[in-house]
KOLLUMSE-60633 format. One record per residue (C-alpha): residue in three letters; z, y, x. Coordinates in steps of 0.1 Angstrom, whole numbers. Example, Ala and Ser with C-alpha at 12.3 -4.5 7.8 and 13.67 -1.06 7.14 Angstrom:
KOLLUMSE-60633
Ala 78 -45 123 .
Ser 71 -11 137 .
***
This chain:
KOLLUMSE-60633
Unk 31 341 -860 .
Unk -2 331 -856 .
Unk -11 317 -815 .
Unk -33 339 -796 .
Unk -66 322 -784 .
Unk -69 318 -748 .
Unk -103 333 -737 .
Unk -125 308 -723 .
Unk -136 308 -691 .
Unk -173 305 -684 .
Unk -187 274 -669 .
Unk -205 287 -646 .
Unk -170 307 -634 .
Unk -156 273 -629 .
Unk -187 257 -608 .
Unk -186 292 -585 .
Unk -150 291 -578 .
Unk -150 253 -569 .
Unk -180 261 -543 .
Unk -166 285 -532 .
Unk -130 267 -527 .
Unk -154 237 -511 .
Unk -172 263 -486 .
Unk -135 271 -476 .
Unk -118 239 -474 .
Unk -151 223 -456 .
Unk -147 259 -430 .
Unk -112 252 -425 .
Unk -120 210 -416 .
Unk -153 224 -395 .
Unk -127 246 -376 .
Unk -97 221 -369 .
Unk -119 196 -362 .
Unk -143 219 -331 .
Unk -108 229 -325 .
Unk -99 194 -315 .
Unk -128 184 -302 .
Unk -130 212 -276 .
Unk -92 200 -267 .
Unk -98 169 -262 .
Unk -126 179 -242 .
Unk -106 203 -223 .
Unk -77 176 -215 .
Unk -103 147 -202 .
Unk -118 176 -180 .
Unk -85 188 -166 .
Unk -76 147 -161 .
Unk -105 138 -144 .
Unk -95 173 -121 .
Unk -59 159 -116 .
Unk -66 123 -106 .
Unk -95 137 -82 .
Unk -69 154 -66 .
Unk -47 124 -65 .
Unk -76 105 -50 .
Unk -82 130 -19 .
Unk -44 135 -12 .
Unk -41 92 -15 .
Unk -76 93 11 .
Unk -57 119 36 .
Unk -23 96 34 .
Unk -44 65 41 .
Unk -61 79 74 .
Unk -23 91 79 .
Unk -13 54 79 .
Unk -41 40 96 .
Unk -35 60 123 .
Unk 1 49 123 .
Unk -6 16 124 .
Unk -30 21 155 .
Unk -1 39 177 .
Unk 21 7 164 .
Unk -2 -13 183 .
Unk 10 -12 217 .
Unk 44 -15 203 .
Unk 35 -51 187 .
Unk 19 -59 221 .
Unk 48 -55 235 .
Unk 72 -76 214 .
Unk 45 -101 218 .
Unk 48 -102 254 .
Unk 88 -103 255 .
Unk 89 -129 231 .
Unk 60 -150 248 .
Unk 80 -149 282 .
Unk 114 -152 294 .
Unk 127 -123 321 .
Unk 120 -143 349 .
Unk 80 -141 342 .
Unk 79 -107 336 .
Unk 51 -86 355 .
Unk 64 -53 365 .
Unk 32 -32 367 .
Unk 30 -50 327 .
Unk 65 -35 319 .
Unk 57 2 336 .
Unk 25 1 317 .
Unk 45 -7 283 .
Unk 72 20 289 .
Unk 45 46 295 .
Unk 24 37 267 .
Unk 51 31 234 .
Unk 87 24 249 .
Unk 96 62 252 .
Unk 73 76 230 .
Unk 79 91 190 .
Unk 53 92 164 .
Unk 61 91 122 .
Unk 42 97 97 .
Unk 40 124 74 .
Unk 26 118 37 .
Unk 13 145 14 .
Unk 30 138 -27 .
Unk 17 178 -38 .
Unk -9 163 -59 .
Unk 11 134 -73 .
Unk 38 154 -83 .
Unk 14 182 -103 .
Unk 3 151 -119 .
Unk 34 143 -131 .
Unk 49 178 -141 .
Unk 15 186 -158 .
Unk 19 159 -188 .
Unk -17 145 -189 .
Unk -6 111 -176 .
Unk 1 101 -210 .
Unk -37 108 -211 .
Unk -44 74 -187 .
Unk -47 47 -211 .
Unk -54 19 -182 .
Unk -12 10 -178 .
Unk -20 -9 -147 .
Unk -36 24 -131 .
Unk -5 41 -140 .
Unk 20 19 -131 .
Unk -4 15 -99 .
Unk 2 53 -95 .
Unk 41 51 -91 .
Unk 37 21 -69 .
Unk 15 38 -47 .
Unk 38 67 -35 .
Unk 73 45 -40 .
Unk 51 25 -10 .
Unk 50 55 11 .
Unk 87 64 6 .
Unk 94 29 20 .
Unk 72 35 51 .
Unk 94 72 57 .
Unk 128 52 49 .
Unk 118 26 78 .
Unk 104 50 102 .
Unk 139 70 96 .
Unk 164 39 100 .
Unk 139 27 131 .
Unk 138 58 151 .
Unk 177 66 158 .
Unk 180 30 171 .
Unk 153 33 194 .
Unk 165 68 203 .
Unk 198 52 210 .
Unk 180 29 234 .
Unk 161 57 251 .
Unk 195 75 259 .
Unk 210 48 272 .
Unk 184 36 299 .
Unk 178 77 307 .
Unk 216 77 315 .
Unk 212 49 336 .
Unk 181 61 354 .
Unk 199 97 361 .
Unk 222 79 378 .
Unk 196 62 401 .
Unk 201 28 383 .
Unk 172 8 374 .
Unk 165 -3 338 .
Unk 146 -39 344 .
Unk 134 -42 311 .
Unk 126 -14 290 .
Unk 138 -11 256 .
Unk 144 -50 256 .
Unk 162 -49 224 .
Unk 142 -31 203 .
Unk 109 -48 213 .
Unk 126 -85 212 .
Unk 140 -83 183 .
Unk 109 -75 165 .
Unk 115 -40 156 .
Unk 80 -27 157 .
Unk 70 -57 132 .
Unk 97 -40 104 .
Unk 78 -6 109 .
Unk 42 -23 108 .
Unk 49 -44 76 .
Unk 59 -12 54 .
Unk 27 9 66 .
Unk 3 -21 60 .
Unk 18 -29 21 .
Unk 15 8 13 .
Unk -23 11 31 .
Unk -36 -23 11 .
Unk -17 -9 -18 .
Unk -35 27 -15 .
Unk -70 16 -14 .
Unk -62 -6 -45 .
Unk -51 26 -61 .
Unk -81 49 -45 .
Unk -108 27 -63 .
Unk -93 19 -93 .
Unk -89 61 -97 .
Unk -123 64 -90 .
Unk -138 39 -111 .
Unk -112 57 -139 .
Unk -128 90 -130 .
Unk -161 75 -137 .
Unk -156 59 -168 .
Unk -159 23 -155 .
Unk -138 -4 -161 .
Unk -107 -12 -137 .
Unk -94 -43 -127 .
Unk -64 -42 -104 .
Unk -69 -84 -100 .
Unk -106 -81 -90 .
Unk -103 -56 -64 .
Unk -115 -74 -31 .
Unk -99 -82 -2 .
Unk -105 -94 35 .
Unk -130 -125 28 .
Unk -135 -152 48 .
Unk -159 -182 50 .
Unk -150 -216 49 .
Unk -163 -225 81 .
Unk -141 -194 92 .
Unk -109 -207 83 .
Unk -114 -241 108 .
Unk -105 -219 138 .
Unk -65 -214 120 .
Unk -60 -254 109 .
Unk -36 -276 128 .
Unk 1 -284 132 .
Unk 17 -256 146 .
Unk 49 -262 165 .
Unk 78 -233 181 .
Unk 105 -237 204 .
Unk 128 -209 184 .
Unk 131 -229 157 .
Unk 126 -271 151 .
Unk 103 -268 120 .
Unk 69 -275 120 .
Unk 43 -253 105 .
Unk 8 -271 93 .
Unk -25 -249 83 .
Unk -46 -264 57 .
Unk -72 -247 35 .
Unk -87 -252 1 .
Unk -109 -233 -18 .
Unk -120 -206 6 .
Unk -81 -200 11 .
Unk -55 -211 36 .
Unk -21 -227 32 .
Unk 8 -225 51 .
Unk 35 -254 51 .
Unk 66 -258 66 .
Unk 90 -289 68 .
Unk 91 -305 37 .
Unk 80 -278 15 .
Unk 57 -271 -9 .
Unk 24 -254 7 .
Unk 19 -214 -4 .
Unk -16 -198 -3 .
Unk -20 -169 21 .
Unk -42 -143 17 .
Unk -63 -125 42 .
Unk -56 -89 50 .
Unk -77 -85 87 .
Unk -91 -99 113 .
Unk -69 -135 124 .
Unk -41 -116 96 .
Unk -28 -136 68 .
Unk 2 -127 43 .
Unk 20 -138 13 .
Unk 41 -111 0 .
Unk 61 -134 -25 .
Unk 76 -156 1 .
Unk 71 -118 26 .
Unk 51 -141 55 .
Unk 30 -125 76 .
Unk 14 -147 100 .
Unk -9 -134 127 .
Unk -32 -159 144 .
Unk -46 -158 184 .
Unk -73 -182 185 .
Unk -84 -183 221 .
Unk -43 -191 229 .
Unk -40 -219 199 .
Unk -10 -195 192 .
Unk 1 -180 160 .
Unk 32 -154 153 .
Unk 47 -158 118 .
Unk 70 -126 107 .
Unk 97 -136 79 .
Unk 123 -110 65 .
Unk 118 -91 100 .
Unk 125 -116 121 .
Unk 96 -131 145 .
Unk 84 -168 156 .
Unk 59 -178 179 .
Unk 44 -208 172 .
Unk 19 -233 196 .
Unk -8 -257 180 .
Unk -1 -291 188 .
Unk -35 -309 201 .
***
């Protein structure tokens, strides 16, 4: 049996049917890739949106904390004044004006997480390529959570105190020094250190968010802090000396930066959060300086030393 011929196709059949397969092909590429280009458009759009919000709620919870910190004020004054002089030298009219002004008095604070936790639920934090922002983030609101979970363990004990000395005052005794315990043990300092970490740690997190926002670069190690000049730092130096505990503290500085250094150790850098405010978190020293006294009060694991320059 003889093969049939296979009928030839015509060239210019082929040359048509391979444009027109191109023209398809190159519609279908044209499409997924607008398709994906408006996406990723979309996405960045809706992540600069999300981190905006982030930003305002973090603004809001840092004039929440600022404000805490103010109404702590009198409440560190306080513990500064019991712990600078024993019962015999206390001034009554001093003690009223305390117990009016923070001994039976409340006040919290109350964060805002609505934004934060969108952020979370709506999956475009895989979006942040700057891992320190991110990580930043977390940090941020695990802060805050630490400030609630020492304003919740602080308050009963200080409610405890209030009960007792209202007992005794309803039965016409009189309380000769309000809240005593609380304020000398250096309570108020154990609320104040939480609410200062999470505020420095917030307006880290506020600028770096914006710069991200903006397409700048962020660096979480360049973000500046409370500067001081050299000449500044003369006013802190000397040999500081307590009579709650037998070491000896010495103030140096180097480099713009002052040093802390107790008995035989090695010196540690401080940094400078405020005015006459110093800290180093990895050893958690906070030292507060009153220049016009010669007097500094160093704060270490919640428990509180006054300290005298020696001349």
């Amino acid at each position: 049996m003889s093969k049939m011929k296979q009928p030839k196709i015509p060239m210019q059949t082929i040359v048509r049917y391979i444009r027109d397969l191109s023209i398809v092909v190159a519609g279908i590429a044209v499409t997924l890739y607008t398709s994906d280009h408006v996406t990723g458009k979309s996405e960045k759009r809706d992540l600069s949106r999300y981190m905006n919000a982030v930003k305002l709620e973090m603004e809001e919870n840092i004039n929440t904390l600022e404000y805490a910190i103010e109404r702590l004020q009198p409440s560190i004054k306080y513990a500064q004044y019991l712990n600078t002089h024993d019962r015999k030298s206390l001034d009554k009219d001093t003690l009223k004006y305390y117990a009016n002004s923070c001994c039976y008095s409340f006040y919290g604070a109350t964060f805002k997480t609505n934004a934060f936790e969108m952020f979370k639920s709506s999956g475009m934090m895989r979006l942040i390529a700057d891992k320190d922002l991110l990580l930043l983030l977390w940090d941020v609101y695990d802060e805050l959570d630490d400030v609630k979970d020492e304003f919740d363990i602080m308050f009963p004990i200080k409610w405890e105190d209030i009960k007792r000395e209202t007992s005794l005052m309803l039965e016409g005794k009189e309380v000769e020094v309000p809240m005593y315990n609380f304020f000398r043990m250096g309570l108020p300092y154990d609320m104040l250190r939480p609410c200062e970490t999470a505020l420095e740690i917030l307006k880290k997190a506020t600028v770096m968010i914006e710069r991200a926002i903006y397409g700048k670069p962020s660096d979480i190690h360049n973000i500046e802090t409370h500067q001081l000049t050299d000449k500044e730092l003369d006013k802190y130096l000397g040999v500081y000396v307590s009579d709650q505990i037998p070491e000896k503290v010495t103030i140096t500085k180097a480099n713009g930066k002052l040093f802390v250094q107790s008995n035989r150790q090695p010196s540690i850098p401080l940094e400078a959060t405020e005015k006459d405010k110093f800290k180093c978190s990895q050893a958690g020293i906070i030292i507060e300086f009153i220049p016009t006294n010669k007097t500094m009060v160093l704060t270490q694991h919640g428990r509180m030393y006054h300290f005298v320059r020696e001349e």
